[in-house]
C-alpha positions as CSV (number, residue, x, y, z in Angstrom):
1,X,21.7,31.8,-11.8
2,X,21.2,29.2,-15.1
3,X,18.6,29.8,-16.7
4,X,16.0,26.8,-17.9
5,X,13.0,26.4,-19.9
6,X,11.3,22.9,-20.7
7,X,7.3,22.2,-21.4
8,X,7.1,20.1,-18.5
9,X,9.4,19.3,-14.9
10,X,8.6,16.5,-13.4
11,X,10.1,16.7,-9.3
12,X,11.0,12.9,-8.0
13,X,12.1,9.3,-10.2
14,X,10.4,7.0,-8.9
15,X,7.5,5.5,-10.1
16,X,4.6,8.0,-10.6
17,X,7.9,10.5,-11.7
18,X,9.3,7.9,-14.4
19,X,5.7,7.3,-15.4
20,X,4.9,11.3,-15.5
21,X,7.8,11.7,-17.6
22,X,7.3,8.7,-20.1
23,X,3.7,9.9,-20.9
24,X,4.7,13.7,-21.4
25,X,7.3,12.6,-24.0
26,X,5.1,10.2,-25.2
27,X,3.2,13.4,-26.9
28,X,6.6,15.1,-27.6
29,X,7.3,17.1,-24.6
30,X,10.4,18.7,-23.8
31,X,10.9,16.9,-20.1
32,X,13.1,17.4,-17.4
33,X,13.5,15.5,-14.2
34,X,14.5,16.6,-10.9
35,X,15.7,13.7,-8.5
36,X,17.8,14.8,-5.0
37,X,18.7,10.9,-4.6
38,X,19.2,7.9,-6.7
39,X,15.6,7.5,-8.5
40,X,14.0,4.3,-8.1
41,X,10.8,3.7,-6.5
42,X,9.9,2.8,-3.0
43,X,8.3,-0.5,-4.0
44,X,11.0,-2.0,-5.6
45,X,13.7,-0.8,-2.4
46,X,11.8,-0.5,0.6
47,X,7.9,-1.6,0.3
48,X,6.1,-3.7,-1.3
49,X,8.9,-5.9,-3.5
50,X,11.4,-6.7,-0.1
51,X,8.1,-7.3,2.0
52,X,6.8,-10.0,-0.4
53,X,10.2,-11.5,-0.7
54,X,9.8,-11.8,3.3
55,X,6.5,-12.8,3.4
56,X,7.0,-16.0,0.8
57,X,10.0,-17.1,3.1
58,X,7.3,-16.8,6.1
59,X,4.5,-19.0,4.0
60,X,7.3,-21.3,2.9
61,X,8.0,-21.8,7.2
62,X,4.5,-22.0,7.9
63,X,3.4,-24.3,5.6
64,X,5.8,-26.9,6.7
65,X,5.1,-26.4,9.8
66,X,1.3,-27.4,9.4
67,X,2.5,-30.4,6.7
68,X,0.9,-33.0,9.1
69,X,-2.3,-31.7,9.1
70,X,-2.6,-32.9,5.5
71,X,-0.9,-36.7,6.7
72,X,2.9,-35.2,5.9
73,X,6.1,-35.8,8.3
74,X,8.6,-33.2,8.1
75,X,11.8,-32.7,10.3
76,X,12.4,-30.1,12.8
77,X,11.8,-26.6,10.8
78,X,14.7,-23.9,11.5
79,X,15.1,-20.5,9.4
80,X,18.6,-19.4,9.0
81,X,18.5,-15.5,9.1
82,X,21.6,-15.3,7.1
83,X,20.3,-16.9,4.4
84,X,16.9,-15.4,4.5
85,X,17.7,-11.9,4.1
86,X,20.7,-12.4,1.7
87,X,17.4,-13.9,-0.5
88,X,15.6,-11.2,0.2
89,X,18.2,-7.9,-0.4
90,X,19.6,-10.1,-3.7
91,X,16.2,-10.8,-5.6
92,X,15.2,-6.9,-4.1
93,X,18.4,-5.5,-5.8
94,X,17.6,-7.2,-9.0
95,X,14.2,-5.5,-8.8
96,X,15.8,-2.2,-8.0
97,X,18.2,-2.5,-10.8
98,X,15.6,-3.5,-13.5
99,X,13.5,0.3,-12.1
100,X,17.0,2.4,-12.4
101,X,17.3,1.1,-16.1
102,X,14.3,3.1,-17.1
103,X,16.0,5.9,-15.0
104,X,19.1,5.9,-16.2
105,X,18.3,5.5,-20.2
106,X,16.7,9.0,-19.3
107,X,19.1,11.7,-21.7
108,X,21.9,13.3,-19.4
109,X,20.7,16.4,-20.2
110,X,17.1,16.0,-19.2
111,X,18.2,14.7,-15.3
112,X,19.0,17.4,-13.0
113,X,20.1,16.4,-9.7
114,X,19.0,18.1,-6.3
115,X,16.7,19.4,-4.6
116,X,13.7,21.5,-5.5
117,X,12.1,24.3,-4.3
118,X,9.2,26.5,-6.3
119,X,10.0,30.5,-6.8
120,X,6.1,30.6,-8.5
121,X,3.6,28.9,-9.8
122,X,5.8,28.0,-13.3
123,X,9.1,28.1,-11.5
124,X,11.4,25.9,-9.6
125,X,15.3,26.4,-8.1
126,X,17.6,23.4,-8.2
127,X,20.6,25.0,-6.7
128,X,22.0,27.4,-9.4
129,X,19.5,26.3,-11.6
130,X,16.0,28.8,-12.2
131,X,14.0,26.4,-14.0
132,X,10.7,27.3,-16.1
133,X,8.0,25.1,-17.2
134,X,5.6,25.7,-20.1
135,X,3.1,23.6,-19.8
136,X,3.4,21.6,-15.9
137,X,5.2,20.9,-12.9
138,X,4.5,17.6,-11.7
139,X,4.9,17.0,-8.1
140,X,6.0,13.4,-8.0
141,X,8.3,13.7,-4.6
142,X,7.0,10.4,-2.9
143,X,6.3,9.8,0.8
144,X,8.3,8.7,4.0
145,X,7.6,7.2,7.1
146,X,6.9,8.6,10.2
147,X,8.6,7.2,14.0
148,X,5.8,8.9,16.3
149,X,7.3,10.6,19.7
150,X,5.9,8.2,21.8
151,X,8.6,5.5,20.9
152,X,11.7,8.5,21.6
153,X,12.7,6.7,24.5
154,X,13.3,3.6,22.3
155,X,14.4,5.2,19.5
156,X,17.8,3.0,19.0
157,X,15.3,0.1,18.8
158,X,12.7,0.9,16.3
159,X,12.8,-0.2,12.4
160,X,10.4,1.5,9.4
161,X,9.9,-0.1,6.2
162,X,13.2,1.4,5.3
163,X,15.5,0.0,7.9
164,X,13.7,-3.4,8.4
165,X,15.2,-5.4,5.3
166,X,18.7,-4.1,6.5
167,X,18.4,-6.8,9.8
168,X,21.0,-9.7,9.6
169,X,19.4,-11.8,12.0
170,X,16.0,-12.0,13.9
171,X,14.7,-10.8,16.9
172,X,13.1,-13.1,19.8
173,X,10.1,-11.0,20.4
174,X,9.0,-7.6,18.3
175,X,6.1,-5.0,18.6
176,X,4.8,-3.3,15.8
177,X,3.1,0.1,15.9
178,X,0.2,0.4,13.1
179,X,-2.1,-2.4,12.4
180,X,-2.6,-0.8,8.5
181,X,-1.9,-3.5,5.8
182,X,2.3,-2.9,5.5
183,X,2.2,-3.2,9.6
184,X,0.1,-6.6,9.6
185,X,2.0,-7.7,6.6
186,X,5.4,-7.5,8.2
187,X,3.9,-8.9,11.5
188,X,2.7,-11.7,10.3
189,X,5.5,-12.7,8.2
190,X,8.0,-12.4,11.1
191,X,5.8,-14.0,13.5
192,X,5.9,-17.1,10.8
193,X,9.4,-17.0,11.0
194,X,9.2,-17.8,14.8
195,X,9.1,-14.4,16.4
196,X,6.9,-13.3,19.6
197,X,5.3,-10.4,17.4
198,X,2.7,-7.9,19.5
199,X,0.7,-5.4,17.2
200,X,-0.5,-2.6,19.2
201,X,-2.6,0.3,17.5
202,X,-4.7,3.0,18.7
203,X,-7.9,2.6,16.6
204,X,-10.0,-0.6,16.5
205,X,-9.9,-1.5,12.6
206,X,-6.8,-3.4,11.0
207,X,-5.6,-3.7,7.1
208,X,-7.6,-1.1,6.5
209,X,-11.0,-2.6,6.6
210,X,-13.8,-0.5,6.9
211,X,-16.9,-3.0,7.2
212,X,-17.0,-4.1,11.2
213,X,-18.1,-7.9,9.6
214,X,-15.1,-8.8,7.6
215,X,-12.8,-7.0,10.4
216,X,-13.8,-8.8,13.0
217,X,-13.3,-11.7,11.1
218,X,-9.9,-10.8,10.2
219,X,-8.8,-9.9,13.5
220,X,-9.8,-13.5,15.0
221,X,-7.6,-14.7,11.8
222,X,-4.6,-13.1,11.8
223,X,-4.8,-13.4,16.0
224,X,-4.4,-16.8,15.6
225,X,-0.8,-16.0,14.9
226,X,0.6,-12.9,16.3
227,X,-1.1,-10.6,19.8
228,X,-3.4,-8.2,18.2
229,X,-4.3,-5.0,20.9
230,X,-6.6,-2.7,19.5
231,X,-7.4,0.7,20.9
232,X,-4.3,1.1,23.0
233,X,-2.3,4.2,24.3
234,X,1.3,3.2,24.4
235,X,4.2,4.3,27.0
236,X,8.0,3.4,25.7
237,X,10.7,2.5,28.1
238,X,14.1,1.6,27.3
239,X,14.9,-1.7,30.1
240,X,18.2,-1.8,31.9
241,X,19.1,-4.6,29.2
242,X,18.5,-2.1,26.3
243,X,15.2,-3.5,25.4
244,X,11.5,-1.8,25.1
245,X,9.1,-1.7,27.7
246,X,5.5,-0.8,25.6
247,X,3.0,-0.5,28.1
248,X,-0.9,0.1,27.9
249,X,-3.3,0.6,30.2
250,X,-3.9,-3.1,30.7
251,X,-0.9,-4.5,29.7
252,X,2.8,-4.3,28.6
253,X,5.3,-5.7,26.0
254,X,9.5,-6.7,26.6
255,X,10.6,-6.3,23.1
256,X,13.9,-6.2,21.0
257,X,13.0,-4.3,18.7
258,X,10.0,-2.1,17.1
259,X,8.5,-1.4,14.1
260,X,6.8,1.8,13.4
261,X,4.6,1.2,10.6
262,X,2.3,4.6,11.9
263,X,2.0,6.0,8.2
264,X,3.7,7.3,5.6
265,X,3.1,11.0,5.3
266,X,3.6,12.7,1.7
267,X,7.3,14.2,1.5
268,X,6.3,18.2,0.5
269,X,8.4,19.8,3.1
270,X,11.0,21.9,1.8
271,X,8.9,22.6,-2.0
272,X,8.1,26.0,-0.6
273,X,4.3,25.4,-1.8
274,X,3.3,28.9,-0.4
275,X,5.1,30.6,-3.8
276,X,2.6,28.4,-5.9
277,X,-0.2,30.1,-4.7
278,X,-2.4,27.1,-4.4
279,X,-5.3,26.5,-1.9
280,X,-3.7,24.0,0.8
281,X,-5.8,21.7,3.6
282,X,-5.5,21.6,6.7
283,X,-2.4,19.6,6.0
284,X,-0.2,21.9,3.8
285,X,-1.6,19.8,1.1
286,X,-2.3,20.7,-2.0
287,X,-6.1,20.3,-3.3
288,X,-6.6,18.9,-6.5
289,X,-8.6,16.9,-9.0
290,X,-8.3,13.4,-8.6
291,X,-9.4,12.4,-12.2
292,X,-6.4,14.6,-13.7
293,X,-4.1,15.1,-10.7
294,X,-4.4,19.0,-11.1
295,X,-4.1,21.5,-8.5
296,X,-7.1,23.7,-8.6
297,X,-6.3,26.1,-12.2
298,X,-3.0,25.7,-12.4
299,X,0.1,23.8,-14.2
300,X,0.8,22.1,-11.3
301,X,-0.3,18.3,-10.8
302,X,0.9,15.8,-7.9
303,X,0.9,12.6,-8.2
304,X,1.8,9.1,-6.4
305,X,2.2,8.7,-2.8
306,X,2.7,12.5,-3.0
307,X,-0.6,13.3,-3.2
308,X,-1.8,10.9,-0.2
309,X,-4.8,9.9,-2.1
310,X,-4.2,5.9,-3.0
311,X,-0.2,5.6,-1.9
312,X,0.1,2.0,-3.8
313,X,2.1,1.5,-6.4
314,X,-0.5,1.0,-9.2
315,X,-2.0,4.0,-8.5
316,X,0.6,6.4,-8.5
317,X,1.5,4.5,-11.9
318,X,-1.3,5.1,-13.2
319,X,-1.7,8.8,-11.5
320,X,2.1,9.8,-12.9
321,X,0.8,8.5,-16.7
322,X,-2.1,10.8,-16.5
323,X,-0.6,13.7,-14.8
324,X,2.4,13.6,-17.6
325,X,-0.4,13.4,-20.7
326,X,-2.9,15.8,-19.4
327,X,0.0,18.3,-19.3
328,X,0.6,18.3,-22.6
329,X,-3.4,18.1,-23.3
330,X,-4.6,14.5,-23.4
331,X,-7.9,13.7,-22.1
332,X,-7.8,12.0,-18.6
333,X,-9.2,8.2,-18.6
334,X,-12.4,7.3,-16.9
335,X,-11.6,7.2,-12.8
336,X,-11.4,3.3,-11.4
337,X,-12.7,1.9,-8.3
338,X,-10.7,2.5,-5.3
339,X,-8.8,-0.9,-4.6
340,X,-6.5,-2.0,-2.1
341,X,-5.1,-5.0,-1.0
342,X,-3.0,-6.4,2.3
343,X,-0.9,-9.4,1.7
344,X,-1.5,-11.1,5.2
345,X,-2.9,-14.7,4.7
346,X,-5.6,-14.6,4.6
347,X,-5.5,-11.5,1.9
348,X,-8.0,-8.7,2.8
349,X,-9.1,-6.2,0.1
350,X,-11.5,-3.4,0.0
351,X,-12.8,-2.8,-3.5
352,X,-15.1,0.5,-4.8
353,X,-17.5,1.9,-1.7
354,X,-16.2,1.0,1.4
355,X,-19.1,0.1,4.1
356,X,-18.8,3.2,6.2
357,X,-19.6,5.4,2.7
358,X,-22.6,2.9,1.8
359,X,-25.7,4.2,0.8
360,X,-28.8,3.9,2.9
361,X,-30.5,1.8,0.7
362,X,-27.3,-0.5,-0.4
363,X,-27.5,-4.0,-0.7
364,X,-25.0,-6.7,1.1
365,X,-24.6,-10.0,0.2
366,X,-22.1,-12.2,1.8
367,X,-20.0,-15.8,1.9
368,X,-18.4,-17.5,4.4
369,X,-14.8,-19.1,3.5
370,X,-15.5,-22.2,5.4
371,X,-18.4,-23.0,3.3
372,X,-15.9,-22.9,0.1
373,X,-15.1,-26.7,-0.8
374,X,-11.4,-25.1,-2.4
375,X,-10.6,-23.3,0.7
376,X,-11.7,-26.5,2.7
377,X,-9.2,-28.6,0.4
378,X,-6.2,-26.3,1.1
379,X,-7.2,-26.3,4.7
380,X,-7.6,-22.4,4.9
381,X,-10.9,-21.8,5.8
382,X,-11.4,-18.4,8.0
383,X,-12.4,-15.8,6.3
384,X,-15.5,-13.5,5.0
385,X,-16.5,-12.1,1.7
386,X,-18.9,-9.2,1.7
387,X,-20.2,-7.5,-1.6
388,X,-22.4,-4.5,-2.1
389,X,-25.1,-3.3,-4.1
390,X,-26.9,-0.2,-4.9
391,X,-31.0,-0.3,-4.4
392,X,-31.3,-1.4,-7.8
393,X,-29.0,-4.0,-7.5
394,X,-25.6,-2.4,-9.5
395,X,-22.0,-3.6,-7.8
396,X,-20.4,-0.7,-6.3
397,X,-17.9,-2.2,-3.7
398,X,-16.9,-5.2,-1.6
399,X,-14.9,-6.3,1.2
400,X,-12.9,-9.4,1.2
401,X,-10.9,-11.5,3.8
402,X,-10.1,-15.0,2.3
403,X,-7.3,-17.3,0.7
404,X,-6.5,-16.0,-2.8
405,X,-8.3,-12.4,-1.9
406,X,-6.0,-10.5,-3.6
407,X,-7.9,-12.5,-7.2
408,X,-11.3,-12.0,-5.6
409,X,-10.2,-7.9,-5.6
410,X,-9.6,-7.9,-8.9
411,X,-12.7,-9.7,-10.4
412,X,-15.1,-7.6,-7.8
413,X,-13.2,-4.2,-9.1
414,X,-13.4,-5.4,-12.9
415,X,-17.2,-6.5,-12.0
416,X,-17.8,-3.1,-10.3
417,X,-15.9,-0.9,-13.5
418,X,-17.8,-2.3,-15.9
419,X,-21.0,-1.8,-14.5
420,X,-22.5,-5.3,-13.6
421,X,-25.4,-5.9,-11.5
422,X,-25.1,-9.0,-9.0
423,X,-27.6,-11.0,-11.3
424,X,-25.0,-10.9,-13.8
425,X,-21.8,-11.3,-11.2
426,X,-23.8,-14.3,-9.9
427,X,-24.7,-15.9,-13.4
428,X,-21.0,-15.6,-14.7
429,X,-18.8,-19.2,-15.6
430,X,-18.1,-20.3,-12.1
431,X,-15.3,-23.0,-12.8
432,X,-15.7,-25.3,-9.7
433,X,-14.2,-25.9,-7.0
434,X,-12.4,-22.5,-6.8
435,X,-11.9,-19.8,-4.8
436,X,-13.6,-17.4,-7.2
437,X,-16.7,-18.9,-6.2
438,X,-16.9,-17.0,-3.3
439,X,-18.5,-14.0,-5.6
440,X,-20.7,-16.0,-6.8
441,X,-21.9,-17.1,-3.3
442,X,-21.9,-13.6,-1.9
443,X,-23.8,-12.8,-5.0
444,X,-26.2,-15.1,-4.8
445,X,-27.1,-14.6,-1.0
446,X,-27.9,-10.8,-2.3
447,X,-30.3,-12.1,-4.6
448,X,-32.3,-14.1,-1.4
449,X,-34.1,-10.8,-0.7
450,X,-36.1,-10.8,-4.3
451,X,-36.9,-14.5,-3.9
């Protein structure tokens, strides 16, 4: 067996990987990179890059369609599936391409390819390679979706976020399974392109919204356009035409085809964690520090959607930079709110403490979208922005269903890092009329109580 010694192994290219890598070298690390596939990240090939691609085709349909509420005659709106998922794989391919550049101007000699296992807390095997590292191994091995058991008997029919974009035409009627933000995305884009789309999920919540205001809201929104079933126990059955049969216990779905978009569990198996010694969950999973990515003592850090903490790709950007210079003994930066969006329209976001971690004491202030004159312009006006204070009054999260959310996100996690108060957020430049001034709204319904 080869022999190989480098300060730090990065396992997976893709982004937290290339990121891990670029940092370590960044303070002159000897780096190598183990990838078993072709690199890339999941983004840019199978999540959120090809879904947005979709989604804009969907707004495009949709927005024609409801040109005469504004006093605007169109003709008779048709999507041709040929051409809208040759748009989508070429303009995702570019995206892929521009991601493999930073891959392949890695050194030849610094890329090994296959798979890896660890032989000790230091050590990995990549087939007849024993490979040391000095200073980390960086677990940067991604996640992959999940098809539960109950769809088994529809199996041939059901679609993940990786098969999906592959479609050449599309279906009459679709189900989805998972009503988390990449299930409600791709629902409601395909229900905009004229499919019968049924989302079925076994909790009550959807997009990932924790505060029961905002996700009612949201439901009543996004129900407007597609069958939303919450707290359902499905049964698959493949139908004598080769369809699927979903039934629950007071209802039941004929569909061509299903997506399962049930979650998208870290991809550990096979990395023989039990040789690292480290203390695993309940899961198999590896515990470590989410301000430096560390497990427990050691030189081993995870990273990205491998470490199922925030499995966007910002964060496991960020996480693979930080992993890759706290290896080599930088100091890790200060940790940032939590923040997560879902592209549906409207966008819903959750931003620093979600509701059902709130303080006793916390403050909520809140804005309704129809009373925003922008919204009311663009004729988009369902929605609900919800902010939170502690008792003294200091922004610690927010939950957000409106037009534009995604901007309302970032301003509420900007407001929240650098430590304002809602007295501030409230007295900032409002430019009017804007969506933006939703914050200041919520804000300043907050401030009602000290009146």
């Amino acid at each position: 067996m080869n022999e190989r010694c480098y300060d730090v192994v990065v396992i997976g290219a893709g982004t937290a990987g290339l990121k891990s890598y670029k940092a370590a070298t960044a303070r002159n690390a000897d780096v190598a990179i183990v990838e078993r596939g072709s690199g890339g990240s999941t983004c840019t090939r199978v999540g959120c890059m090809p879904s947005k691609l979709l989604i804009a085709a969907a707004r495009m349909a949709h927005n024609a369609r409801r040109a005469h509420d504004f006093g605007i005659t169109v003709g008779d709106i048709s999507v041709n599936p040929a051409r809208l998922w040759a748009r989508v794989r070429a303009e995702r391919d570019r995206f892929v391409a521009s991601v493999l550049e930073e891959y392949h101007a890695i050194p030849k000699d610094h890329v090994i390819h296959g798979t890896a296992r660890f032989a000790g807390p230091d050590t990995i095997i990549v087939g007849d390679d024993r490979i040391s590292a000095k200073r980390g191994i960086i677990i940067a091995t991604g996640a992959r979706p999940i098809i539960p058991s109950l769809l088994d008997p529809v199996r041939e029919l059901v679609h993940t976020h990786e098969t999906i974009f592959e479609l050449n035409d599309l279906p009459v009627a679709m189900a989805v399974i998972g009503a988390g933000p990449l299930g409600l995305e791709l629902a409601q884009a395909f229900a905009r392109l004229g499919v019968e789309v049924t989302v079925l999920d076994e909790g009550n919540s959807i997009g990932g919204l924790k505060d029961p205001a905002t996700n009612s809201v949201a439901i009543d929104a996004l129900g407007d356009e597609m069958s939303i079933k919450l707290g359902v126990s499905v049964e698959a059955l493949l139908t004598e035409d080769n369809r699927a049969r979903l039934a629950w216990s007071d209802g039941e779905v004929v569909v061509d085809l299903v997506l399962a978009a049930t979650g998208r569990p870290p991809a550990i198996q096979g990395l023989n964690l039990d040789a690292t010694r480290l203390a695993l969950d309940d899961h198999g999973m590896p515990l470590f520090d989410r301000s430096t990515h560390r497990c427990g003592d050691s030189n081993i850090f995870i990273v990205g959607d491998a470490d199922a903490w925030r499995p966007v790709l910002h964060e496991a950007a960020r996480a693979g930079g930080i992993a890759g210079d706290v290896a080599m003994g930088g100091t890790p930066p200060k940790m940032l709110p939590a923040f997560a969006v879902a592209f549906t329209e409207p966008n819903l976001s959750e931003v620093g403490v979600s509701f059902d971690s709130l303080p006793k004491d916390a403050r909520i202030g809140e804005a309704e979208v129809r009373d925003n004159g922008r919204a009311v312009a663009g004729g988009e006006t369902q929605g609900l922005v919800r902010l939170y204070a502690d008792a003294n009054g200091k922004l610690i999260g927010a939950s957000i269903v409106a037009p534009d959310g995604e901007h309302l996100g970032h301003l509420a996690s900007l407001a929240i890092d650098r430590g304002m108060n809602v007295a501030e957020l409230a007295d900032q430049r409002w430019y009017h009329p804007t969506i933006e001034e939703l914050l200041q709204s919520a804000a300043r319904d907050m401030l009602k109580e000290d009146e």
